[in-house]
N, C-alpha and C positions, 0 to 999 in steps of 0.2 A: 725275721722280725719285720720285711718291710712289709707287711703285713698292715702291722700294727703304726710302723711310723716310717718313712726312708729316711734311712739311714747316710742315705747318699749325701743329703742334704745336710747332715750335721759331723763335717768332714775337719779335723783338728787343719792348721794351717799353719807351717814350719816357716814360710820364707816370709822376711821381711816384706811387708807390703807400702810401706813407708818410709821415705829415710829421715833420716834426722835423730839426733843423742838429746835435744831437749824438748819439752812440749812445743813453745814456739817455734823453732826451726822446723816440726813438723807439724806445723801448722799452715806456715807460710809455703813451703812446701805441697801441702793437702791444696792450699789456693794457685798455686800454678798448674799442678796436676789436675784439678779438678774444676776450675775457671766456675763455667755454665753448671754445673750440676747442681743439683738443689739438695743442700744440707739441713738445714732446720724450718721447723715449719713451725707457725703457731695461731692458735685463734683469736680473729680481733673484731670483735664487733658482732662474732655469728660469723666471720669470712675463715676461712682458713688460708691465711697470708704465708708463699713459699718466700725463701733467702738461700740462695745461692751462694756458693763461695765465694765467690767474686765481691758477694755482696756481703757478706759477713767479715770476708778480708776489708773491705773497704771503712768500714763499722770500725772494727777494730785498732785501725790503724789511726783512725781520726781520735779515738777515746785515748790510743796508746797517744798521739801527737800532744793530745791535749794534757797529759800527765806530765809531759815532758815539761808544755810551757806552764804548768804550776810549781814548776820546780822539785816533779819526782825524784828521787834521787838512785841512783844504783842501791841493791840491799832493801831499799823501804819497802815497807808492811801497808796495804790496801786492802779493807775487811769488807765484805760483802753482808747485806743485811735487808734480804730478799726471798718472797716464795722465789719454787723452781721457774725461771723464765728467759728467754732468749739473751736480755739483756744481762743477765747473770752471767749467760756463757761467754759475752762480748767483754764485760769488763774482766771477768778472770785472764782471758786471753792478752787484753791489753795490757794488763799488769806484768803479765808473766814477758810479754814482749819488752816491755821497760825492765827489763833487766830485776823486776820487782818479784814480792811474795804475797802471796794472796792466801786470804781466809779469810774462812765461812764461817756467817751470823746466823742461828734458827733466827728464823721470823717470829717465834714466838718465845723467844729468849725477853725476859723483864729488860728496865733501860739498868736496874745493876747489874746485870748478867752481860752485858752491854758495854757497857763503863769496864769491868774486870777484864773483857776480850782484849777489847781497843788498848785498854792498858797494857795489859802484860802481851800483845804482840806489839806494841811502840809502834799503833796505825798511826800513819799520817794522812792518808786520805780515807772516808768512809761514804760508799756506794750504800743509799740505799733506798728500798722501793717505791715510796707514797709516803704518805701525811703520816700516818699510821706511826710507823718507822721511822720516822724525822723527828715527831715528839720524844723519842726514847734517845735520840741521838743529842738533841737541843737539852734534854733535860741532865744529861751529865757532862756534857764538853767544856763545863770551865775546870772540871777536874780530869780535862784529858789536853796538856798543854803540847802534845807532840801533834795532838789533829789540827789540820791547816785549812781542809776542804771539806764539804761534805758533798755529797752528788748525790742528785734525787733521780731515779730513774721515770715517773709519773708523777706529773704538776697537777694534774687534776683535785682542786679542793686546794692551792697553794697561787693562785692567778696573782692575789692581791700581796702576797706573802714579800716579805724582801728582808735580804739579811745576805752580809758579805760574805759572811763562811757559809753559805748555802748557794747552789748553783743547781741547774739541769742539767741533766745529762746531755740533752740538746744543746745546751749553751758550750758544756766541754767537747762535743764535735766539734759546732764551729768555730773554738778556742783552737783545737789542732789542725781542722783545714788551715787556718791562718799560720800556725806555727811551721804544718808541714812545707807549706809556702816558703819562706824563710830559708827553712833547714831540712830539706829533703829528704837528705840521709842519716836524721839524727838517730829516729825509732830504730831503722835497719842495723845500725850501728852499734844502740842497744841490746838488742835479738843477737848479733852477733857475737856480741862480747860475753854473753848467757853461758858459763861452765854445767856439764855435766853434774857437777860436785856443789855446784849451788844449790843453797835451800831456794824448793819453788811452791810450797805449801804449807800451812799449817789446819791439820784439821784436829778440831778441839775435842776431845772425849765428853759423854754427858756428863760425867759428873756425877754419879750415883751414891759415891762414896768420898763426898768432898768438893774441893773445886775441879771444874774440866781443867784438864791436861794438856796441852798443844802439843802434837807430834808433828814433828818434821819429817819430810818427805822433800829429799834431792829429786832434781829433773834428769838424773841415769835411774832414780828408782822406778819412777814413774812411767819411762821410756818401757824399761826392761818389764816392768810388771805390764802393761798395755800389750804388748809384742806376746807375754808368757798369754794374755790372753786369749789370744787365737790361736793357741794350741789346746785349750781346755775343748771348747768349739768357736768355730770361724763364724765369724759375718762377713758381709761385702754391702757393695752398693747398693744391691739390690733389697738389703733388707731395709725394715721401714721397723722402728724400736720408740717405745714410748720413753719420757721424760717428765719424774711425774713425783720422785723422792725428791729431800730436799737435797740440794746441790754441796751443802756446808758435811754432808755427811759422807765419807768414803765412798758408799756404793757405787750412788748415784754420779760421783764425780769420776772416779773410774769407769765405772762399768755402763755408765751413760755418756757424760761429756769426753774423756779423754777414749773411750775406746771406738766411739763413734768415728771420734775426729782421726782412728788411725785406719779403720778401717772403710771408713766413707758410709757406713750405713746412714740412712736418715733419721733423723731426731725430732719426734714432733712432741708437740709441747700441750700440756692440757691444762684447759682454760685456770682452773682452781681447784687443790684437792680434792671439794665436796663434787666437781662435777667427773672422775675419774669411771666411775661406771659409764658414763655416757661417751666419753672422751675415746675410751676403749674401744666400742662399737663401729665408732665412727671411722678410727686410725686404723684397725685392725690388724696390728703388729703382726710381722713376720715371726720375732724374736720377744719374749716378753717378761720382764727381771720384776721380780717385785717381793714382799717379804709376806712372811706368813699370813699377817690380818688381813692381806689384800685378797690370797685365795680361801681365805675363812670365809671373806664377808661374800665373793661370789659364788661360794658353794651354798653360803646361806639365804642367798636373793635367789639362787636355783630352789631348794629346798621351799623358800617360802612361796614360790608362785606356783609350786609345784602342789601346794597345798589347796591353792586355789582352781586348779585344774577339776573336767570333768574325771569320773569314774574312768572313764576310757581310756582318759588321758594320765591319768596314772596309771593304771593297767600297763600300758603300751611303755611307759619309762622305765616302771619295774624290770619288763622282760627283756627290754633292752640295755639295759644296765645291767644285771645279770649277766647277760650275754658277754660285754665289756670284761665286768670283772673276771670272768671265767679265762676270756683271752688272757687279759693281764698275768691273771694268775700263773698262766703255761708259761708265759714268755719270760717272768719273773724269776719263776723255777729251771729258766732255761729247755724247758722241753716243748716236744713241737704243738703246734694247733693240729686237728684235724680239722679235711676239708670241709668237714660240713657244718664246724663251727665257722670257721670263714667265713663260708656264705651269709652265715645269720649273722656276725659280726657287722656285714657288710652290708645288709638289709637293716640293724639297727642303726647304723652310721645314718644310712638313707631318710628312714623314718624318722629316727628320735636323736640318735645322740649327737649329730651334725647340726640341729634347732637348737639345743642346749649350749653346744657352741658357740653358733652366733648370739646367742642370748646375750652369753657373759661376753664375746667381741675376740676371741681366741682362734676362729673359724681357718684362719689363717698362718697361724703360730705352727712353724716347726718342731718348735719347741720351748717348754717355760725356764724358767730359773729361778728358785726361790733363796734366799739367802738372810744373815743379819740374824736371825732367830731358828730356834728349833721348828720344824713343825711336824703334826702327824704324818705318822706313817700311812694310816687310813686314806688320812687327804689325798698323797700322793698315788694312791691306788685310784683315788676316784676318777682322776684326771688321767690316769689312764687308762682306765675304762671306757672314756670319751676318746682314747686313741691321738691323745696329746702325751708326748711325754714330757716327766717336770725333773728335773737336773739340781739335785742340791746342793750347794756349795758353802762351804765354812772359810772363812778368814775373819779379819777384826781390822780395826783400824794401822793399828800398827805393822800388818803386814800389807799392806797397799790394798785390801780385798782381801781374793779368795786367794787361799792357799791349800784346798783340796775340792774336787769336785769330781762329780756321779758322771762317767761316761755313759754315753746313750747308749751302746750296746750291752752294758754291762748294771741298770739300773737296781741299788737295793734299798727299800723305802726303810729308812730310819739311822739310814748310813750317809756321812759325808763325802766318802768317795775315798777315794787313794789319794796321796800328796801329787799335787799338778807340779810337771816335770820341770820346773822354775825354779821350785825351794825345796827342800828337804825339811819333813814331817817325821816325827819319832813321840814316843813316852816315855817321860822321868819313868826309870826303873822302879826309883822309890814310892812315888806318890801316883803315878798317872797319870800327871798332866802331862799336855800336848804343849808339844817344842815344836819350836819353827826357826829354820837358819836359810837365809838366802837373801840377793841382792835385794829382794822386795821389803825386808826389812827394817822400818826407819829409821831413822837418824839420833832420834831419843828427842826425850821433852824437851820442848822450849824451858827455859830458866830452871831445869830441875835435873842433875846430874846425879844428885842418890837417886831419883826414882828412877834415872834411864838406868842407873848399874842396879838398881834391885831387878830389873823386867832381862836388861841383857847379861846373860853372865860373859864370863871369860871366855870363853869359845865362841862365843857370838851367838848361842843358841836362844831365842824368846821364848821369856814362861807365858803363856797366854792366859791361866788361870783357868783354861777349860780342863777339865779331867776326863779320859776319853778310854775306850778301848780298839785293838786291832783286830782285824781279821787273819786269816791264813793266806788270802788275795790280798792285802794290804789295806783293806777298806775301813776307814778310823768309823769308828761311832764317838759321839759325846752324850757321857753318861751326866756330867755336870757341871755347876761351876764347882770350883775348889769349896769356895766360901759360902754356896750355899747348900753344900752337902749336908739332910739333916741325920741326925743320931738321937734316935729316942731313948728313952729314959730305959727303955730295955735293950739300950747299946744297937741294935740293928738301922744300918746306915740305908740309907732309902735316898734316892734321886726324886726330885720335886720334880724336874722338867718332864719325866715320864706320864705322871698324872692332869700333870696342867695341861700338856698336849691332849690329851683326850675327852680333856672337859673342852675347850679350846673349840676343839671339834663340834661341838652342838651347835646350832644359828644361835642361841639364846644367850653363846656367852664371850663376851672381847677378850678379856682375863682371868686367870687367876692365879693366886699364891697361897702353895699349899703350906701351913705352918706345923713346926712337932719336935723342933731341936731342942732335945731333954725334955720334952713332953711324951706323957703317957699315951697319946695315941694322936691321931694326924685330924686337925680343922684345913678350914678354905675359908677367905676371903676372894670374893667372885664382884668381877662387874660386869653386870648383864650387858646385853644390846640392848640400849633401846630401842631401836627403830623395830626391832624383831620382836620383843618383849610385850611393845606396847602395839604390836598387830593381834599378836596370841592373846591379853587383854580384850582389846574392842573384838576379838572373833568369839570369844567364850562369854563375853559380857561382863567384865572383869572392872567393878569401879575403880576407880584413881583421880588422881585429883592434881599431881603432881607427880616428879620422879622419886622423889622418901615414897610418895604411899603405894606406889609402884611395887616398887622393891618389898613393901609390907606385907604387901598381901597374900594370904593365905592360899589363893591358886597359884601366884607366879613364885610364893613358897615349896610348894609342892610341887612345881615344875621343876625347879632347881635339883628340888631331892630327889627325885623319879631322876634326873639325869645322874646324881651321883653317887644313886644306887645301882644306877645300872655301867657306871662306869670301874666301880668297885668290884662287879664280876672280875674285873681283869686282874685283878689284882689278889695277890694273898693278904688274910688277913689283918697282917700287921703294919700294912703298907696301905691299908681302907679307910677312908675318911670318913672321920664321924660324924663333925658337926659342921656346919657355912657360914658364913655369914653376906649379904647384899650389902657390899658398898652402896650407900643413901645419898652418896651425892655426886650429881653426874659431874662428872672430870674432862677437860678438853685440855689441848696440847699444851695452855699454858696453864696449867694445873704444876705443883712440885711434885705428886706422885709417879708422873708420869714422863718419861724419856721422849723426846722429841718425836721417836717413832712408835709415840701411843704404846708402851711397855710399861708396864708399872714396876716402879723401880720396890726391889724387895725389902730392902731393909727402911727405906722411909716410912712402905709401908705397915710394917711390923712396930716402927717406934709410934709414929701420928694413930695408931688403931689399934694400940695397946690394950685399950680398958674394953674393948670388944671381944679382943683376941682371949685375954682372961677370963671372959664371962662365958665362952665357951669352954673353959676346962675346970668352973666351977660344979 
């Protein structure tokens, strides 16, 4: 197969490369060992500014000092309320240093959503980013009587501002230079006093189905799950990894900030969500984690300039890509290439599919990781056809991350992988959901001990609420969630995720949810891309006027249906979608239909688009 990928390069890694039983011990740690090297990067102004451990340990310690002298206390709750950003990772650090528990705020969580966090983790101090996020914090803190500080990370647009429970982040630096002055060895003392068996996290569930959730996560879980991570595949120093999900979400805080920081990869930081395609290019990740919509939307910005291309130039991607996938296909099947596909593999590399790589900023990537969501199987072929391989991994919040993943020699597009050798992965005999039992997971909800014993039973095993099936290899697939398995009116149980991944697949579409539970035959509720939508529009000559009349029209009507007629080929009959409907009004992250990581959440959807969903089965 190195052929296709070297393999050499994505080598599992057994030995401890870090010591330390807590996040900070091996933190502090990572800063002796690693002084001068340059850990995170980020861009400011158009510069792309390095931070060296040295210099990030120095950060840290001043924010940790300064916590001390506001009178942090052992145990206290510090809630982060920030895009993904340098100074996100400085204050988590310094919390965890103070002997403290940290949790993450969506930036585009409302200020009730806000008010409920801070409450029910009993913040007492609240980090967060700009003006933006200070009105939402100002606007509930006289009903949050445990907050004592609030810490702004960017003054910009706050010059004239003043108000006693408001400070800079700069100001709390040099609050702990001062304090470290004093008391040298208070923070170190703190860090040390940090048990294995302390709570060192709470990251909050969305909330699709009620209020989010706080799961607790120990710093032995966190350790042990970080360490089980480079046995799935290794990084080092030498790899350079994007930072780019939000940080309050599992993934991103493991599989970015904490496993970064164990195994020394570099961590660069991009400017602003909306700038991630460009940010991409520029960084050009060795290693690159990201979730489904992220390789939608690059296979769809390929697809669409690919449009714009001369004759030639399609010509030339066609045959090339052909070529790919033919490879793919051998290697998938496990049988050999012949030589003389080689050659052309390797003459399409040259010509064509090495330019599509740098397109999307991948040119360099070992290998991908997709995780957090289902995605096509298609997808995953296509990317390897471009001779990247992409690694799928399933866990959930409660199990610290992943708890199975797609070895690179062993790749199967639609499969989670086998259980990674950390935790132990099985199926309720009775129902098919996927269990999960291992140190990685947590501790159970914050204030909610029925729901921690509905989720852990008595043997310690997690129902995760996915419904899945086995291989003969061990390799789990996830056919569903439990709850939104539907059953139509003629009893036949049908998997939504199967379908929505294949519309999914088209440039034209971000979402969708297929509806039919005790209905006579299966609808969609779809929401297009715009950006994609409204090029195919101005390319056909397509009036609009707005995004409703977008969505109205009788061509990007008919766009829709041509896709989900041609995606019902796949499908038996009673499994084919009849009728759609065009979400009319564009949704952004702080929309309620939609989960922080732009998912539209299903049963909101199904209640708020009721009188739509009806008119399709009239």
């Amino acid at each position: 197969m190195s052929y296709l990928w070297d393999l050499s390069n994505i080598k599992p890694q057994t030995e401890v490369v870090l010591p330390g039983e807590t996040i900070p011990s091996m933190f502090w740690n990572a800063v002796e060992q690693r002084g001068a090297h340059v850990w995170l990067r980020q861009k400011d102004l158009g510069i792309w500014r390095s931070w060296t451990w040295q210099q990030v340990g120095q950060a840290v310690e001043e924010i940790g000092h300064g916590l001390l002298a506001l009178g942090f206390a052992n145990r206290e709750t510090a809630s982060i309320l920030s895009n993904t950003n340098i100074e996100w990772v400085l204050s988590d650090l310094a919390v965890l240093s103070a002997n403290g528990v940290a949790n993450g705020i969506y930036p585009t969580d409302a200020a009730e959503q806000v008010h409920y966090l801070c409450e029910d983790s009993r913040t007492t101090v609240l980090f967060v980013e700009d003006d933006e996020q200070l009105d939402k914090a100002l606007e509930v803190r006289s009903r949050l009587p445990q907050l004592r500080k609030i810490v702004v990370f960017d003054m910009e647009g706050l010059r004239d501002f003043h108000d006693e429970q408001v400070m800079s982040l700069d100001a709390l630096r040099a609050l702990g230079r001062e304090h470290a002055r004093a008391h040298p060895n208070a923070l170190k003392e703190r860090t040390a006093a940090v048990s294995p068996d302390d709570l060192a996290i709470l990251v909050y569930t969305s909330g699709t189905t009620g209020k989010p959730k706080g799961a607790m996560h120990a710093h032995k879980g966190l350790v042990y799950t970080v360490r089980g991570y480079n046995t799935l595949i290794a990084r080092d120093e030498n790899d350079e990894c994007m930072c780019f999900l939000p940080l309050c979400h599992i993934a991103e805080r493991m599989g970015g900030e904490y496993f970064s920081l164990y195994t020394g990869a570099k961590l660069n930081f991009v400017e602003n969500p909306e700038t991630v395609p460009e940010n991409v290019r520029e960084i050009a990740p060795t290693v690159f984690t990201a979730v489904p919509r992220v390789w939608e939307k690059f296979y769809s910005g390929v697809m669409i300039a690919l449009k714009e291309a001369s004759a030639t130039q399609q010509a030339a991607y066609a045959w090339a890509i052909g070529v790919g996938q033919r490879v793919a296909d051998l290697v998938l099947e496990g049988k050999e290439v012949p030589g003389g596909l080689r050659l052309q593999f390797r003459i399409a590399r040259a010509l064509v599919l090495d330019n599509v790589r740098k397109l999307i900023g991948i040119h360099r990537s070992r290998f991908l990781v997709t995780g957090a969501a289902p995605i096509s199987p298609d997808l995953v072929r296509w990317y390897l056809a471009l001779g990247v391989p992409m690694l799928e991994v399933w866990g959930m919040t409660e199990t610290c991350g992943a708890s199975t993943g797609i070895p690179a020699e062993r790749i199967k597009p639609g499969s989670i992988g086998p259980a990674a050798q950390y935790n132990e992965v099985r199926l309720d005999p009775a129902t098919g959901e996927i269990l999960v039992r291992g140190p990685n997971v947590f501790m159970g909800y914050l204030n909610l001990p029925e729901k921690t014993a509905e989720t852990i039973d008595a043997d310690g095993w997690l129902h995760t609420g996915d419904v899945g099936l086995v291989d003969e290899e061990g390799f789990f697939r996830i056919t569903d969630r439990m709850k939104d398995i539907i059953i139509t009116a003629g009893g036949k149980n049908i998997t939504p995720s199967e379908i929505e991944n294949e519309m999914k697949f088209s440039p034209y579409v971000t979402d969708a949810v297929v509806i039919g539970d005790k209905r006579p035959y299966l609808t969609v509720i779809i929401m297009i891309d715009q950006e994609n939508v409204e090029k195919f529009a101005q390319d056909n000559d397509v009036p609009f006027s707005n995004y409703a009349s977008l969505t109205r029209s009788p061509e990007v009507q008919q766009l829709i249906q041509d896709l989900i007629d041609s995606v019902n080929k796949k499908f038996a009959r009673v499994e084919q979608v009849k009728k759609f409907w065009l979400l009319d009004t564009q949704l952004s992250a702080e929309d309620e239909e939609l989960t922080p990581t732009m998912k539209l959440k299903r049963k909101l959807v199904q209640q708020k688009y009721a009188e739509q969903i009806e008119a399709m089965y009239r």
